[in-house]
Residue frames as a rotation matrix with the C-alpha (Angstrom) as fourth column:
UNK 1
0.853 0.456 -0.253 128.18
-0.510 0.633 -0.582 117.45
-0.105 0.625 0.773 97.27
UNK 2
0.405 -0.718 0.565 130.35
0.281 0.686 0.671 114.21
-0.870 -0.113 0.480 97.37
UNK 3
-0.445 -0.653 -0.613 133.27
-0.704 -0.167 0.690 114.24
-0.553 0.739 -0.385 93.94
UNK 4
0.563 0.619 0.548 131.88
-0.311 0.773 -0.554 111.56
-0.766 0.142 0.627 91.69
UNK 5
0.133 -0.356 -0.925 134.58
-0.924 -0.383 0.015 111.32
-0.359 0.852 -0.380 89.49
UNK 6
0.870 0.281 -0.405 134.98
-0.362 0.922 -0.136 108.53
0.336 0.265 0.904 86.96
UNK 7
-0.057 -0.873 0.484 137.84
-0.586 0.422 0.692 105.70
-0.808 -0.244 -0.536 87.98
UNK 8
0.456 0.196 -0.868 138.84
-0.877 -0.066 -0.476 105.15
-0.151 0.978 0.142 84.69
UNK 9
-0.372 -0.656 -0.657 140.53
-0.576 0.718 -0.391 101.84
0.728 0.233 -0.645 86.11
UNK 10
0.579 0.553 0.600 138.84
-0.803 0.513 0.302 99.22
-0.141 -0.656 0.741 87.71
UNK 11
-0.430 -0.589 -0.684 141.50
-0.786 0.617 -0.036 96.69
0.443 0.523 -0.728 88.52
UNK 12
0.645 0.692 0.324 140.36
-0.694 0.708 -0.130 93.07
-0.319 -0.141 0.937 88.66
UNK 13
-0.683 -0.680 0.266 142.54
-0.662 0.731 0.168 89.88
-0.309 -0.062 -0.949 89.45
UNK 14
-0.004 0.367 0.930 139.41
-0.117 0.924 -0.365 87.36
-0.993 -0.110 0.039 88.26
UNK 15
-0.643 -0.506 -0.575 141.01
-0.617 -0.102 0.780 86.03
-0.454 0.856 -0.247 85.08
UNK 16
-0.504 0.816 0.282 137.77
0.812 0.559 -0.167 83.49
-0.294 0.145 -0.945 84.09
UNK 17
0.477 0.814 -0.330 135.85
0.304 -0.506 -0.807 86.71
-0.824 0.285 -0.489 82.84
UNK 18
0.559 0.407 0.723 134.92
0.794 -0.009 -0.608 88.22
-0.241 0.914 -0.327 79.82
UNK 19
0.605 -0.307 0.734 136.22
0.143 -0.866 -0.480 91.56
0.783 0.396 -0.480 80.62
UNK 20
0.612 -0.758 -0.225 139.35
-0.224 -0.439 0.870 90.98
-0.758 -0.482 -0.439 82.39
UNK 21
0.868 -0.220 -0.446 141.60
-0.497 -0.404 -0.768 92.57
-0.011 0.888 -0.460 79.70
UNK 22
0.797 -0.568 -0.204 145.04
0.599 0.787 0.150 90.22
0.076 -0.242 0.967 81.21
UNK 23
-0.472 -0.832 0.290 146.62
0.505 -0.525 -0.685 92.82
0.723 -0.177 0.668 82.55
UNK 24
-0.693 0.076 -0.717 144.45
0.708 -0.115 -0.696 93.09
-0.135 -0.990 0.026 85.89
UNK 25
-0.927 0.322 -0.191 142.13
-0.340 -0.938 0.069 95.66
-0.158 0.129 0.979 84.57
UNK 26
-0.158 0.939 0.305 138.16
0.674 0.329 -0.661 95.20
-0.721 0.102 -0.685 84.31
UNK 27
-0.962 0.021 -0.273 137.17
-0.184 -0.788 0.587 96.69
-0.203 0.615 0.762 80.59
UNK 28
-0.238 0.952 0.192 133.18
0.929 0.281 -0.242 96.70
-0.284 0.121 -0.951 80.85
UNK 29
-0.260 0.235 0.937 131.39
0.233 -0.926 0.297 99.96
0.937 0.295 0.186 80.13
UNK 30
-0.167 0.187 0.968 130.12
-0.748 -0.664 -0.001 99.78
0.643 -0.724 0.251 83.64
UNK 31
-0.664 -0.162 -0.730 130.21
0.409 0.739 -0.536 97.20
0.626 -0.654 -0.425 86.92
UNK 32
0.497 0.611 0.616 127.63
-0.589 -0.284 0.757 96.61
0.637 -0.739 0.219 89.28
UNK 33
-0.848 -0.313 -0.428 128.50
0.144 0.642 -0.753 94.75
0.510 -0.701 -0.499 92.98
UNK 34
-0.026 0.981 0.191 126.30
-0.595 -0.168 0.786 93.76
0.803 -0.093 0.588 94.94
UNK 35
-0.016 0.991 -0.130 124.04
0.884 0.075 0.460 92.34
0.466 -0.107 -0.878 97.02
UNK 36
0.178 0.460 0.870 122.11
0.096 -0.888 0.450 95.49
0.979 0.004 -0.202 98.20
UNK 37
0.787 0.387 0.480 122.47
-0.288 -0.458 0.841 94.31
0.545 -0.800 -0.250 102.18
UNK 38
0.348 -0.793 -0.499 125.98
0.579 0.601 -0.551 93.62
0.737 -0.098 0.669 102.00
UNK 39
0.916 0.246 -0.317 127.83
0.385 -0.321 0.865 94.81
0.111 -0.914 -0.389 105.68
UNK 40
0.296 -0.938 -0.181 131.49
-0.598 -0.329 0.731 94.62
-0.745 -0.108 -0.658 104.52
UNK 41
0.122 -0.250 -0.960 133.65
-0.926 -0.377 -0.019 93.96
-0.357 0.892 -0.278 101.74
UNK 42
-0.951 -0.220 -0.217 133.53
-0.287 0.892 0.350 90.21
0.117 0.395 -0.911 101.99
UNK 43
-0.411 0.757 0.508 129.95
0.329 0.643 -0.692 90.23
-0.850 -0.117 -0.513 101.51
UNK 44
0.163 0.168 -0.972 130.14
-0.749 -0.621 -0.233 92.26
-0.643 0.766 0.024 98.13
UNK 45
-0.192 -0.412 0.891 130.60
0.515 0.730 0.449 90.49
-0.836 0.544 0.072 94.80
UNK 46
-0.522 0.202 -0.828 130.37
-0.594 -0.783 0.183 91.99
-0.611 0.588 0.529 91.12
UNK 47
-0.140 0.594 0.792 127.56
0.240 0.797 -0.555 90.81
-0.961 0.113 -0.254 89.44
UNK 48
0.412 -0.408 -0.815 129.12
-0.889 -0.377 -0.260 92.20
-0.201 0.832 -0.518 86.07
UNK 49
-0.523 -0.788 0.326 131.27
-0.478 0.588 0.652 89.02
-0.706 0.185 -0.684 86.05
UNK 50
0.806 0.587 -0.073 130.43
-0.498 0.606 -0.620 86.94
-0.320 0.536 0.781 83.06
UNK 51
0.174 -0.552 0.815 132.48
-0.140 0.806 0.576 83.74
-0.975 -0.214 0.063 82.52
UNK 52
-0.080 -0.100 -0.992 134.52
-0.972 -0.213 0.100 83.99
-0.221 0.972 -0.080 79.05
């Protein structure tokens, strides 16, 4: 069975959200990314972002 631990830092450079804390850090309770048939990491995006 894979580790699942939590990453209790999720850093994030997109200052225009709600829950980027200005110090690079992402403080939701929890982040999705998405889309579902993404192939590589520049087809991902977090659809957590919400525009402060």
């Amino acid at each position: 069975m894979q580790d699942q631990s939590k990453n209790n830092k999720i850093v994030c450079e997109v200052e225009s959200c709600i829950y980027h804390d200005k110090n690079m850090n992402c403080t939701a309770q929890q982040i999705k990314v998405g889309p579902t048939g993404a192939d590589c990491c520049s087809e991902t995006a977090c659809e957590t972002y919400k525009h402060e």
